[in-house]
Structure formats: C-alpha cells, structure tokens
TORPAZA-781429 format. One record per residue (C-alpha): x, y, z; residue number from 1; residue in one letter; chain. Coordinates in pm, 1 decimal. Example, Ala and Ser with C-alpha at 12.3 -4.5 7.8 and 13.67 -1.06 7.14 Angstrom:
2
{node {1230.0 -450.0 780.0} 1 "a" "A"}
{node {1367.0 -106.0 714.0} 2 "s" "A"}
//
This chain:
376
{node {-365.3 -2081.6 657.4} 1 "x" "A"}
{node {-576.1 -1994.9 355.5} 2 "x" "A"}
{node {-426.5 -1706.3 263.4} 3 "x" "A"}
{node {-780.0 -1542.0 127.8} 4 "x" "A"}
{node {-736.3 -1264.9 268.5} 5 "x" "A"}
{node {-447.3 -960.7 191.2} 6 "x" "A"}
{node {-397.2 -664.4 458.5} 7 "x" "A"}
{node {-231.3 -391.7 256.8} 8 "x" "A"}
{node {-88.9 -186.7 538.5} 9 "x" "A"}
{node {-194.9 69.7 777.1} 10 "x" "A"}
{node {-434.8 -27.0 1106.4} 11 "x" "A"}
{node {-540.3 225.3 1320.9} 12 "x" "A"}
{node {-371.1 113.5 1684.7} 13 "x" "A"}
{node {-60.0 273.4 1826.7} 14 "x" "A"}
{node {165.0 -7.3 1889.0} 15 "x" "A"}
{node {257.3 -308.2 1679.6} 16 "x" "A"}
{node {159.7 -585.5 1973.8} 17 "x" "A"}
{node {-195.3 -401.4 1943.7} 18 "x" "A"}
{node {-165.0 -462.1 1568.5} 19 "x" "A"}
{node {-113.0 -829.6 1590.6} 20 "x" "A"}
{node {-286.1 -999.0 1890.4} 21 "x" "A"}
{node {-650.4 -735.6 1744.8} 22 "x" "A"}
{node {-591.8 -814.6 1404.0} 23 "x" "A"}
{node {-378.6 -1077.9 1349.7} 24 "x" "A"}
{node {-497.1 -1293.1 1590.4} 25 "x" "A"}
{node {-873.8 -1289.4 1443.4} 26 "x" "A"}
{node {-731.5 -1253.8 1079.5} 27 "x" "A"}
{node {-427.9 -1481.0 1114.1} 28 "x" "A"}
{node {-564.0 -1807.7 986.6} 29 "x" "A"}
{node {-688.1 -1620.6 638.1} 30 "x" "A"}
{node {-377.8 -1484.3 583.1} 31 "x" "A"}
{node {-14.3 -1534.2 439.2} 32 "x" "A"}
{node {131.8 -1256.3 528.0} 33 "x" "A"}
{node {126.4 -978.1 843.9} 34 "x" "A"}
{node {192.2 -618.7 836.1} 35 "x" "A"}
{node {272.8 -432.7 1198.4} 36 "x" "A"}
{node {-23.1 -191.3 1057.8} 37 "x" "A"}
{node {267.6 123.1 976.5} 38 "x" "A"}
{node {204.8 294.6 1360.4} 39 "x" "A"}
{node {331.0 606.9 1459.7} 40 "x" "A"}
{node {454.9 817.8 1182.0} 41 "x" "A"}
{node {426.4 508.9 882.3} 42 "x" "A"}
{node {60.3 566.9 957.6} 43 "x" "A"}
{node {22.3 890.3 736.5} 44 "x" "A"}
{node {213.9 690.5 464.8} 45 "x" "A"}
{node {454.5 906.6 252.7} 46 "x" "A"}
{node {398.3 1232.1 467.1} 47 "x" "A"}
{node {620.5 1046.8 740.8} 48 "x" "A"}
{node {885.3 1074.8 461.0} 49 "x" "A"}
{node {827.0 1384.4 383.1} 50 "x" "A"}
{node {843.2 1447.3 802.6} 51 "x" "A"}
{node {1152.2 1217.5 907.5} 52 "x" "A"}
{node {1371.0 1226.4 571.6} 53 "x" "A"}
{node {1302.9 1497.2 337.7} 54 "x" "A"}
{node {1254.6 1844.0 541.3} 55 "x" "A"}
{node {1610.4 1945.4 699.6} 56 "x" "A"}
{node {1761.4 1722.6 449.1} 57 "x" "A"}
{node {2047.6 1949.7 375.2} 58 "x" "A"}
{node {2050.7 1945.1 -16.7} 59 "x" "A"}
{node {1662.0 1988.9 1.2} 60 "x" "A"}
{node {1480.1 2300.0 50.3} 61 "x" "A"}
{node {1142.1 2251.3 268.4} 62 "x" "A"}
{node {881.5 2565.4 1.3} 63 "x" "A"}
{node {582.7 2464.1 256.1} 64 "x" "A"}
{node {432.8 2246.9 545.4} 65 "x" "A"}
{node {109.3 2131.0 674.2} 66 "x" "A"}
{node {-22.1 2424.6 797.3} 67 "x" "A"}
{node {-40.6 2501.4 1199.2} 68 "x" "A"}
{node {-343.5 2395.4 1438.2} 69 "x" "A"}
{node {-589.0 2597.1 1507.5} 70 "x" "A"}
{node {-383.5 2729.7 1806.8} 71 "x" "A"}
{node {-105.1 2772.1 1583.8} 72 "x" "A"}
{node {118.0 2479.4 1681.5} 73 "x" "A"}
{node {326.2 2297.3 1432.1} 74 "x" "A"}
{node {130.9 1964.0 1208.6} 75 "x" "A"}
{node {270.3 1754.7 1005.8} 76 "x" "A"}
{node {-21.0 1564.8 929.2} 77 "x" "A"}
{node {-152.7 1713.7 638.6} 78 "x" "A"}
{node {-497.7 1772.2 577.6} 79 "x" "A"}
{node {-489.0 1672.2 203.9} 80 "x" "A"}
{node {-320.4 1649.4 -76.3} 81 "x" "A"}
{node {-341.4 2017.1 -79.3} 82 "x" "A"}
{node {-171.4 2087.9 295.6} 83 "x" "A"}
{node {189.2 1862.1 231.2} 84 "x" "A"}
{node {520.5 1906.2 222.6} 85 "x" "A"}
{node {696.4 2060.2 -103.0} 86 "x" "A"}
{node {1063.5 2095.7 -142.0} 87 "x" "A"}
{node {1281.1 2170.0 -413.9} 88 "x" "A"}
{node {1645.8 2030.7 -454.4} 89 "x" "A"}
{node {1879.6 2348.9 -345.7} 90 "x" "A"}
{node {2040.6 2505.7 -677.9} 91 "x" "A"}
{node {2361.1 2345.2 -830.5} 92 "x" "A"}
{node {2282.1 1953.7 -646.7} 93 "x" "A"}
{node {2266.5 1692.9 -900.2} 94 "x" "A"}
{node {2166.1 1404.9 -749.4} 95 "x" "A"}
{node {2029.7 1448.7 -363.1} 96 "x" "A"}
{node {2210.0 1203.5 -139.1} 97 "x" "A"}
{node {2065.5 1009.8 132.8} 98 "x" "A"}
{node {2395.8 905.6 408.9} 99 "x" "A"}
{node {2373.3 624.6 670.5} 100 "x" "A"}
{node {2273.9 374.7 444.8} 101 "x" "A"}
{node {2024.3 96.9 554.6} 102 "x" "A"}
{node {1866.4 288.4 847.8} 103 "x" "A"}
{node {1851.5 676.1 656.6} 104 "x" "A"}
{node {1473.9 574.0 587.7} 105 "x" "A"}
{node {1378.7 423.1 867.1} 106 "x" "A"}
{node {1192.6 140.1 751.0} 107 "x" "A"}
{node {1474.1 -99.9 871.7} 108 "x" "A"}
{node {1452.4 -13.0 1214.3} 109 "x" "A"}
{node {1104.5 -23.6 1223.4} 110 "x" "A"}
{node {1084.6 -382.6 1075.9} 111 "x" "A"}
{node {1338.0 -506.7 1287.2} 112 "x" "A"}
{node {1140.6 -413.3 1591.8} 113 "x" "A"}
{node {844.1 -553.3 1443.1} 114 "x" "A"}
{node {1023.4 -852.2 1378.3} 115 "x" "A"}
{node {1051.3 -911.1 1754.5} 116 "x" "A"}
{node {749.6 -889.4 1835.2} 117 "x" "A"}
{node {595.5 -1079.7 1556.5} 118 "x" "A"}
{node {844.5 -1365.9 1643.8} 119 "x" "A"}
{node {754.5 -1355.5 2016.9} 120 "x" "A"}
{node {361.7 -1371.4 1912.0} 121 "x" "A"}
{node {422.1 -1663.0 1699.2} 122 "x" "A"}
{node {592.1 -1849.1 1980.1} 123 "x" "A"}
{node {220.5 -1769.4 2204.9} 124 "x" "A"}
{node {43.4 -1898.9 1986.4} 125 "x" "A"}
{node {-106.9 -1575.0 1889.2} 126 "x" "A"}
{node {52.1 -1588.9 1534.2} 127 "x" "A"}
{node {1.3 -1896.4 1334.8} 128 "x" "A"}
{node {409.7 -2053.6 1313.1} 129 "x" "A"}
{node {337.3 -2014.8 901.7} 130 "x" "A"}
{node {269.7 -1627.4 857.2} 131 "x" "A"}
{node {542.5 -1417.7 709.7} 132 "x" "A"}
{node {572.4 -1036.2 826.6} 133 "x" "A"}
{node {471.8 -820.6 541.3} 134 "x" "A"}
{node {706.6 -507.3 534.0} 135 "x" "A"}
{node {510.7 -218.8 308.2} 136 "x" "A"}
{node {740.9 48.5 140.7} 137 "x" "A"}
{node {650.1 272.8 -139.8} 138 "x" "A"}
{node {809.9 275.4 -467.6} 139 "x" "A"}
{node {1051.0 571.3 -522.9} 140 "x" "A"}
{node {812.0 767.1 -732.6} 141 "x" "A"}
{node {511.0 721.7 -420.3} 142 "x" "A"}
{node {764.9 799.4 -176.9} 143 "x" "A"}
{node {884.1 1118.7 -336.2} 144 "x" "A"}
{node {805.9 1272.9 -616.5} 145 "x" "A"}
{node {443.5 1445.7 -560.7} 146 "x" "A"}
{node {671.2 1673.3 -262.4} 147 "x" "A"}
{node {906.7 1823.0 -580.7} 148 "x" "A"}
{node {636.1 2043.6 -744.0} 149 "x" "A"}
{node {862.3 2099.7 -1032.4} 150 "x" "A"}
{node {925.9 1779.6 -1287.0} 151 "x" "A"}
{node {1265.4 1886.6 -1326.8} 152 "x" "A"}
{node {1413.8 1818.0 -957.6} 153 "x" "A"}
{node {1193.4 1494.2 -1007.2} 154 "x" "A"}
{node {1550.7 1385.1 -1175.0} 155 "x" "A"}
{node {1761.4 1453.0 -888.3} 156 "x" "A"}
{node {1594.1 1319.8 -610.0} 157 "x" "A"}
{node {1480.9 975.0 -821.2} 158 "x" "A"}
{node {1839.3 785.9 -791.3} 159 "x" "A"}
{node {1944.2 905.6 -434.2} 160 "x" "A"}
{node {1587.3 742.7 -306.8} 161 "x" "A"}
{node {1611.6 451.5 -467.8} 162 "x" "A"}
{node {1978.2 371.9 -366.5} 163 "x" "A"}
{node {1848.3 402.1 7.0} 164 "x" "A"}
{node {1568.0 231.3 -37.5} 165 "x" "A"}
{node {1787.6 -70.3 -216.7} 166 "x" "A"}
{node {1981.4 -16.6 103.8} 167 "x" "A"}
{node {1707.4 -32.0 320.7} 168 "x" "A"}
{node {1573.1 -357.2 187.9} 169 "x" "A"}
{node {1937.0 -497.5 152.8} 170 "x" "A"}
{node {1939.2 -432.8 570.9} 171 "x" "A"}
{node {1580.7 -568.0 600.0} 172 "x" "A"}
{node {1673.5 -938.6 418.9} 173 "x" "A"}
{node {2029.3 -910.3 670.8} 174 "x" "A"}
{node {1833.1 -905.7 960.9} 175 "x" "A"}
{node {1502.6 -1079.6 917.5} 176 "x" "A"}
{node {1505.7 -1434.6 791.9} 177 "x" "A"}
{node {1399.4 -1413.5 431.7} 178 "x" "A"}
{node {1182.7 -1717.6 514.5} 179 "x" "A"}
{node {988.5 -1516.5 687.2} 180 "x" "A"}
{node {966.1 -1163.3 532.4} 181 "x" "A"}
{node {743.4 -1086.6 227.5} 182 "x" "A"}
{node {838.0 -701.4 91.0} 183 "x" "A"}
{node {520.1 -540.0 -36.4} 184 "x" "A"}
{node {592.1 -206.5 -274.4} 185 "x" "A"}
{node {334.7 62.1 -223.1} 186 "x" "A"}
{node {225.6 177.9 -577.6} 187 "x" "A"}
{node {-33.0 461.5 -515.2} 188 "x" "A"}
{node {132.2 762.5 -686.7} 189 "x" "A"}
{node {277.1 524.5 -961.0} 190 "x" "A"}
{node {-83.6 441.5 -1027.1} 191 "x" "A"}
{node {-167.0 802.9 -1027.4} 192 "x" "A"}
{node {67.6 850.0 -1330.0} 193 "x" "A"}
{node {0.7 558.2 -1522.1} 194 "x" "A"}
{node {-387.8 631.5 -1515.5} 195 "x" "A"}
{node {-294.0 1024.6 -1620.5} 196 "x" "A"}
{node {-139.7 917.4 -1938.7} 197 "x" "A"}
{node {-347.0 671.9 -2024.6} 198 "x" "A"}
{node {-661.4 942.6 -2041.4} 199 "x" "A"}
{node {-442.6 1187.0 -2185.0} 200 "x" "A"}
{node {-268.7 989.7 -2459.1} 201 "x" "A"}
{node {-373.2 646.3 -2478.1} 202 "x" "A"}
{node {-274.2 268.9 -2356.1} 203 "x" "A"}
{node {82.6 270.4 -2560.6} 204 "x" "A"}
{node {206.6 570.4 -2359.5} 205 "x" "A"}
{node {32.9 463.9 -2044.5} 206 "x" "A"}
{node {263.6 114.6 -2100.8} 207 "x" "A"}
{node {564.1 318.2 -2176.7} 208 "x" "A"}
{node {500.8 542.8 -1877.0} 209 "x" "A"}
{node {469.5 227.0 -1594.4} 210 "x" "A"}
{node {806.0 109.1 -1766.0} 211 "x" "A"}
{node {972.2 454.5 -1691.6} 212 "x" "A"}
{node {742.0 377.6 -1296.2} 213 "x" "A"}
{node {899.2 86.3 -1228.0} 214 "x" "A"}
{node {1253.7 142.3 -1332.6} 215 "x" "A"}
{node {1357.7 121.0 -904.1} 216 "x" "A"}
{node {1164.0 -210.9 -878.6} 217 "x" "A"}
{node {1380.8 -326.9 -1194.7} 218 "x" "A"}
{node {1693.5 -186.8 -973.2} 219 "x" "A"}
{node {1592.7 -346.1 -649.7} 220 "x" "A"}
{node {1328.6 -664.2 -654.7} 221 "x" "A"}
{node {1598.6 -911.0 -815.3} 222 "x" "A"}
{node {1762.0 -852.1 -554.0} 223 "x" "A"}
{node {1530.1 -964.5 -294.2} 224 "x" "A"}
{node {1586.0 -1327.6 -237.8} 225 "x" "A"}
{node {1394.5 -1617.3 -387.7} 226 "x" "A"}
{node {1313.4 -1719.8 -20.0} 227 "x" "A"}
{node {1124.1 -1414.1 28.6} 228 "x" "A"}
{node {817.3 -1303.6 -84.5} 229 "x" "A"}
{node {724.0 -1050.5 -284.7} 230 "x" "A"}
{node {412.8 -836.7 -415.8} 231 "x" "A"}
{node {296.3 -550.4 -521.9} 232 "x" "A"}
{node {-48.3 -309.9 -406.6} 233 "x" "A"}
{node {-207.9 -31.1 -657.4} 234 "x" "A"}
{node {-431.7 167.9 -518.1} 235 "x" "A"}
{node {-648.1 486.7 -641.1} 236 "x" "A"}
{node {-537.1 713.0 -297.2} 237 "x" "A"}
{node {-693.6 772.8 45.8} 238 "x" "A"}
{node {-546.5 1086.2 181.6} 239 "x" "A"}
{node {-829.7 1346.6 59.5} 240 "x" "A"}
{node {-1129.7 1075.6 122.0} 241 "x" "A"}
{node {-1108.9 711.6 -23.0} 242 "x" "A"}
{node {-1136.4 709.4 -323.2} 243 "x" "A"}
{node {-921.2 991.0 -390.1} 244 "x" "A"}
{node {-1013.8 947.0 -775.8} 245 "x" "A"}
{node {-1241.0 732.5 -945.6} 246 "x" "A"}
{node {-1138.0 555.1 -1310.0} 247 "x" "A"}
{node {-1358.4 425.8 -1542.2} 248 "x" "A"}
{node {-1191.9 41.2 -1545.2} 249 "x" "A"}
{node {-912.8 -146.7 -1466.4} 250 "x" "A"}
{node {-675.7 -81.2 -1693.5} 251 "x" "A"}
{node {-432.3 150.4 -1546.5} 252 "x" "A"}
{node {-384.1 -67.3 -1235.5} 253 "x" "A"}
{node {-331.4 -397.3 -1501.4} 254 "x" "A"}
{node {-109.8 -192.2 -1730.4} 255 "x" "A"}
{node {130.4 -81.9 -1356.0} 256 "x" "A"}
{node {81.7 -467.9 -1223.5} 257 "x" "A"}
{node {198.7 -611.3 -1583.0} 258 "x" "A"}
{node {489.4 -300.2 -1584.4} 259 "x" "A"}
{node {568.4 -420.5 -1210.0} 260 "x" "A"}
{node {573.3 -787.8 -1291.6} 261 "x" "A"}
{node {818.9 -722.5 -1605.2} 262 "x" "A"}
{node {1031.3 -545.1 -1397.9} 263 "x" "A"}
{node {1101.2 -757.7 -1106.2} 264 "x" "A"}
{node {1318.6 -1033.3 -1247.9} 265 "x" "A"}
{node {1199.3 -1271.8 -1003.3} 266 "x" "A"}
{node {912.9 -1470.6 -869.8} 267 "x" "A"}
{node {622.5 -1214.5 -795.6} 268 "x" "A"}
{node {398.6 -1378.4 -514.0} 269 "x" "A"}
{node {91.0 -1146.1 -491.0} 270 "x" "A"}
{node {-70.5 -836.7 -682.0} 271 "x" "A"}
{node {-334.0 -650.9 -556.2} 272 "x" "A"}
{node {-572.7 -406.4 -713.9} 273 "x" "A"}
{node {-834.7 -188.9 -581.5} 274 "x" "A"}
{node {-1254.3 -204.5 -715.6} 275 "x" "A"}
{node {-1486.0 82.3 -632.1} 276 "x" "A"}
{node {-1838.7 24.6 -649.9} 277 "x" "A"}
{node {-1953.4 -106.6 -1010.7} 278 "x" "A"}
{node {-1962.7 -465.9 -1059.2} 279 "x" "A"}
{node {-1985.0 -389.5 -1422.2} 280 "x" "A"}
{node {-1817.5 -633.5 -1642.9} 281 "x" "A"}
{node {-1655.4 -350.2 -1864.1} 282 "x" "A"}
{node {-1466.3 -234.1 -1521.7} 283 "x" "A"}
{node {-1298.1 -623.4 -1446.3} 284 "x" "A"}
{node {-1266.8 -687.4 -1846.2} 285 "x" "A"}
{node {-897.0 -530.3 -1808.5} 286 "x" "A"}
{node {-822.4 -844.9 -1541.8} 287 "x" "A"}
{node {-817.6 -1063.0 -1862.4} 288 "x" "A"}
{node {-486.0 -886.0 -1990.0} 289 "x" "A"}
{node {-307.0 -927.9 -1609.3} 290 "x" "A"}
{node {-6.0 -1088.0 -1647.2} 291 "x" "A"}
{node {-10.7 -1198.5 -1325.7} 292 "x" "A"}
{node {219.0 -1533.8 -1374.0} 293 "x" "A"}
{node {190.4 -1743.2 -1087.6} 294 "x" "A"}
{node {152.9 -1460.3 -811.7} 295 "x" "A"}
{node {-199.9 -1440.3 -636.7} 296 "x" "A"}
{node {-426.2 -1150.7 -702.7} 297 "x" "A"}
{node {-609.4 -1021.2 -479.8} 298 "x" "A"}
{node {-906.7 -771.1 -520.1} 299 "x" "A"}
{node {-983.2 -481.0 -311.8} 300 "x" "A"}
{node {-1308.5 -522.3 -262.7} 301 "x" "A"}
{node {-1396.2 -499.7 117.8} 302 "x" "A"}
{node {-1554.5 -138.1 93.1} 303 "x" "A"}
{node {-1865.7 47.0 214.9} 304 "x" "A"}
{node {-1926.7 166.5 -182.3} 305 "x" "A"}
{node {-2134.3 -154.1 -274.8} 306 "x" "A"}
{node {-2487.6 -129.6 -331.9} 307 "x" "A"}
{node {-2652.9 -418.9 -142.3} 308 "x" "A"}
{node {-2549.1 -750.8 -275.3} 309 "x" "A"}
{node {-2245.9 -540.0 -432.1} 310 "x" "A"}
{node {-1962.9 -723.2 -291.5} 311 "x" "A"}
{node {-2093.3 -1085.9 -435.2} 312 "x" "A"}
{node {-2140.4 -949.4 -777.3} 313 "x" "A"}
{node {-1794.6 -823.7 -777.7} 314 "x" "A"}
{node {-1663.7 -1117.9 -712.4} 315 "x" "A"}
{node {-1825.6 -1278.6 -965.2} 316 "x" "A"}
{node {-1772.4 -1024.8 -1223.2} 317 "x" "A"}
{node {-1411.0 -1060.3 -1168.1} 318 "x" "A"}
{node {-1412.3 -1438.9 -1148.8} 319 "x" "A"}
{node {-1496.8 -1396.1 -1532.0} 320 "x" "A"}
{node {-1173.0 -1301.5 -1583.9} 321 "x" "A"}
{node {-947.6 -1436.4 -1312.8} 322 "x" "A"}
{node {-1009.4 -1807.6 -1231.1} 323 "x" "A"}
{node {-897.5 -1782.9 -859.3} 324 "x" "A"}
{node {-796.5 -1496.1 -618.6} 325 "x" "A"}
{node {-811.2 -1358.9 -294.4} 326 "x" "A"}
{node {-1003.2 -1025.7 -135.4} 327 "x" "A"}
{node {-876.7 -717.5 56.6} 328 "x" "A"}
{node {-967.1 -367.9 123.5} 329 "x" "A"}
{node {-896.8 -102.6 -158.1} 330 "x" "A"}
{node {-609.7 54.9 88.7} 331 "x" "A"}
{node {-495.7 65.8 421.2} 332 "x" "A"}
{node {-733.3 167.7 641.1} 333 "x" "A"}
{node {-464.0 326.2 898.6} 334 "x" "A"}
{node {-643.4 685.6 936.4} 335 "x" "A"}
{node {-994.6 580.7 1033.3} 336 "x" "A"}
{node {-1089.3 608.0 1408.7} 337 "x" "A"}
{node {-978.9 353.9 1624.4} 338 "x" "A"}
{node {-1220.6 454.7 1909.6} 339 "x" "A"}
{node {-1594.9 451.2 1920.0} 340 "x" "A"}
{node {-1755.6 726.8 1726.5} 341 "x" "A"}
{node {-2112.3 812.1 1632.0} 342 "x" "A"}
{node {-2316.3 802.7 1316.8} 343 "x" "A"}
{node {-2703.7 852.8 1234.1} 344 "x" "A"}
{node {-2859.0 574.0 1130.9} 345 "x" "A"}
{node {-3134.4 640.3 838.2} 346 "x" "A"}
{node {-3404.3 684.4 1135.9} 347 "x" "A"}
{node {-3156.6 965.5 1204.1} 348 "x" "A"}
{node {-3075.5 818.7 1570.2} 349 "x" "A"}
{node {-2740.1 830.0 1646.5} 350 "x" "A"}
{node {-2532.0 481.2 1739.2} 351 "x" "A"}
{node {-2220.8 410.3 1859.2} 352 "x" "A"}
{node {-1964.6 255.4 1602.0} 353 "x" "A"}
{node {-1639.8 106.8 1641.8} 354 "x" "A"}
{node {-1457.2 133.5 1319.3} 355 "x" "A"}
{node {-1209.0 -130.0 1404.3} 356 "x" "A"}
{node {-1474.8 -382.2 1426.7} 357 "x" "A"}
{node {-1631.1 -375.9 1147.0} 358 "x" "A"}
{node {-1333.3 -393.4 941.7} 359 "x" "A"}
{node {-1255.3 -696.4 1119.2} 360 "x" "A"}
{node {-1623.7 -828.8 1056.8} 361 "x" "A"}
{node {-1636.4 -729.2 713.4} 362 "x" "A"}
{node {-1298.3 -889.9 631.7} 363 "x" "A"}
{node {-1480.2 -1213.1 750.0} 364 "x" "A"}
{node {-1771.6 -1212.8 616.3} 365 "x" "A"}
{node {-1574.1 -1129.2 304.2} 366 "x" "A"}
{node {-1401.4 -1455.5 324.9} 367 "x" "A"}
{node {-1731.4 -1635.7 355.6} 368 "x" "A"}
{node {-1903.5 -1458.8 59.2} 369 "x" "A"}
{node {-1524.2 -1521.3 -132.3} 370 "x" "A"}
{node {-1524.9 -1888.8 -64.0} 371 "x" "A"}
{node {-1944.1 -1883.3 -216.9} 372 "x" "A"}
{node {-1824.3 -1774.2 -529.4} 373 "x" "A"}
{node {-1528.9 -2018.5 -568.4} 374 "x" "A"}
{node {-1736.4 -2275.8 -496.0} 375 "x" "A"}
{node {-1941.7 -2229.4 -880.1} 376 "x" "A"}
//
C-alpha cells in the first residue's frame, strides 16, 4: 500500500459490501485507510442527524423540515441548504442531553457492522490485510449547529453533542481494534466559520475563532488511542452544488488544520484540504504556514473544475510549498448518481455516463499524474 490516495467519505452504493469490493477493491492498494462510503442515511451527511437524532428529541423543538414531494409525501433529504431541518432548544433547557450513551448517534452501530464486513473482505483477499477502516464523523459544530438558527441555543446543544460523540468514539475504540480503525473528523461547517471571520475581521480572529472550533476535538482526540489513527478533512461544502463557496486561498482551511492539530494532543496522521480550480501560486502560498507535523496531507484535487492540464499544475503549485503529499477529491462524492445517466457532449449528442466510473478512473489516473510530479 502506497497510501496516495485519501477517500473522504460518502460513495454512492447502498450497501457497505458494494462499497468495498467497487471501490476498495480497485482503490485498495493506493490507500491507507477505507471508509464503508456513509450508505443509507450517513449519505446526506449531517441531515441524517438532523433526521435520526435531533427532530423528536424531546428537549428540542423541530421550527421546519425539508419540504414534502411533489405528491406531498414526507422528505428528509433536503434540497439545500435552504430546505433543512431547524430546531430550537425548548425554553428553560440548559444544556440538551443526548441518553443511551455510545449508540444515541448511531455512528457506533454503523461502524461495528462495517467492521464485519471489512474484516470478512480482508480475509478474501478483496481488502489488502494492511488497510485500516476509516470511520468519518463530523465535529460538533458540523454536526449541529447550522440546524439552531439562533447563536444563542448554539450554547446548549454544543456540550450535550460532544459528550455523545466522546461516547460514541469511546464505544467505537471498545469494539474495533484500534489497530485497525483510523477516526476521520468531518470539518465542513467549522471551515465555514473560520473562513467568515477571517473576511470579516482578519487572520487573528479567524485563529481565535478555529480555537473556539475545535474546543470538542481538544475534549475528545487525546483520547483516541495512539494505536489508532487519526485525521482531519476541511472542505468548502457540497450540499447546494460543489463548491458550495469559493475562497480566494488557502488560508482558512490552514488556519482550521493548524487549530485542529493544536488541539488534538496526540499524533495527527493525515489532513486534508480541498483546491478548486486555480493553480495559482497565491491560492497554495497558505500551505507554507501548515503545521502539519508529521501527519500526511493530502490535497483535494480530483475535480472536474481544472482547465486542461489543471490537475498537474496543481500539483506542482502545491509541491512549492509542501515537499510530499497525497491527492483526493475536494469531498465525498456520496450524492452523485450511481447509475448511468446522460450528458451532451460539445457536438451536443447525448452519451451515456456512469458517474461511478469515472471517479474511479480519475482517482487513478490521479495517482499516475501524482507520482509524475514527485518524481522532479
């Protein structure tokens, strides 16, 4: 195993045996670590939260939902950013409390039937014996806070999340060998925030503002064992169209990574952070202040926003600052279609195209066109 390549989540199958022997069997050898691709209700990220934990919660009030089909039958999909969940905390709770601790979430029982089938795979052959299974949760502040539309239940709802999630991952490390388990935190909204105040008032309060971010990770990543792995994904968002917004350089997602790093008092083993199109150098200059230590970064690169030649240039632009690193796609890519679709081609004919393919044959070539650039 290389481990050149990162997968940062989501895959668009239904079942985590699909997940493995389509992508992980093709993928396997460039990688260090597996996820089960976050089917069924992990595949719309956060709004499964908002779906399975949040709404009925009784010291939560559900304000709105994703709005009916057009036959008027219940979603919770959302459509964007503008169709989720909101809640507020009910009047007179102070701190909203999550019961049933290790499995409230749901992430434990999900990884633990992963884990069974990722084991069994490896024993076929299918799996290479080395990989680790990469479990993918979001931070507290991703997992909750854009559902509280006002700041000031943003206060109440903070500590009760992250004591389940600590719970969560304690139940995760009891039941999965730590040997073979790498926990990645999901850092979209965090990234959000950080890149807010850094246009609105500069790098010092963007810096103070990932602190304030990653005060969970400070609560629960020392206490993820050494034998573990651990990392950490930015991203710029997906749910209203990858990307969901578009900053001028790196230096929100260094300023989170560094933030994330600081806080995790332990080894960090990979950091990944997304590119959109420009292989500028004034977009990758902000990789020269990543405190990255001695995790492995990995860029986000594998994306349909290059201009011809795009993805090369990238990686050489970034090289400039980072020495060596591994590539990825900018986000899951969990909501694309699976199934064969159409598009026009410039002729305006129309093809067929199988999405799932040629995210597995870009992730390869990507590996090829990585491996060039090393080489200089």
């Amino acid at each position: 195993m290389t481990g050149d390549i990162l997968l940062v989540g989501s895959v668009p199958l239904d079942t985590v045996e699909q997940v493995f022997r389509t992508v992980g069997r093709p993928l396997g050898p460039f990688l260090a670590y597996m996820p089960d691709g976050e089917v069924g209700d992990r595949r719309y990220w956060i709004d499964g939260i908002a779906y399975r934990v949040l709404n009925g919660h009784p010291e939560i009030e559900t304000l709105g939902r994703p709005a009916p089909d057009q036959n008027g039958v219940e979603q919770w999909r959302p459509q964007g950013i503008h169709d989720q969940f909101r809640f507020r905390v009910k009047p007179g709770v102070e701190t909203v409390r999550f019961g049933d601790p290790g499995w409230r979430l749901g992430y434990t029982k999900d990884a633990v039937n992963s884990y069974f089938v990722f084991r069994q795979l490896k024993k076929e052959g299918v799996l290479p014996a080395a990989l680790r299974l990469q479990v993918c949760l979001p931070l507290t502040n991703s997992a909750v806070t854009l559902f509280f539309p006002d700041p000031a239940d943003h206060v109440r709802i903070v500590p009760g999340f992250t004591a389940a999630l600590r719970a969560e991952v304690a139940k995760i490390i009891e039941l999965i060998a730590p040997a073979e388990l790498a926990i990645q935190w999901d850092l979209a909204v965090e990234n959000r925030y950080v890149e807010a105040a850094l246009e609105r008032d500069g790098i010092d309060a963007a810096k103070r503002e990932a602190e304030r971010l990653m005060a969970p990770a400070r609560e629960i990543s020392p206490r993820i064992p050494e034998a573990a792995a651990l990392g950490y994904h930015s991203c710029f968002g997906t749910l209203d169209g990858w990307p969901s917004r578009q900053p001028r350089d790196l230096t929100g997602s260094v300023i989170l990574l560094n933030a994330a790093v600081a806080a995790s008092g332990r080894r960090v083993d990979f950091l990944h952070l997304p590119t959109l199109g420009s292989a500028e150098d004034a977009f990758f200059a902000p990789l020269g202040d990543l405190q990255a230590g001695s995790a492995r970064v990995y860029l986000g690169a594998i994306h349909h926003m290059h201009a011809p030649g795009g993805l090369q240039r990238q990686l050489r632009a970034a090289r400039k600052y980072l020495p060596r690193f591994g590539i990825a796609a900018p986000c899951g890519f969990g909501r694309v279609p699976e199934r064969p679709g159409r598009f026009l081609t410039e002729k305006g004919s129309e093809v067929p195209r199988n999405y799932l393919e040629i995210i597995l044959r870009d992730h390869l070539a990507a590996v090829e066109q990585l491996r060039d650039v090393m080489k200089d």
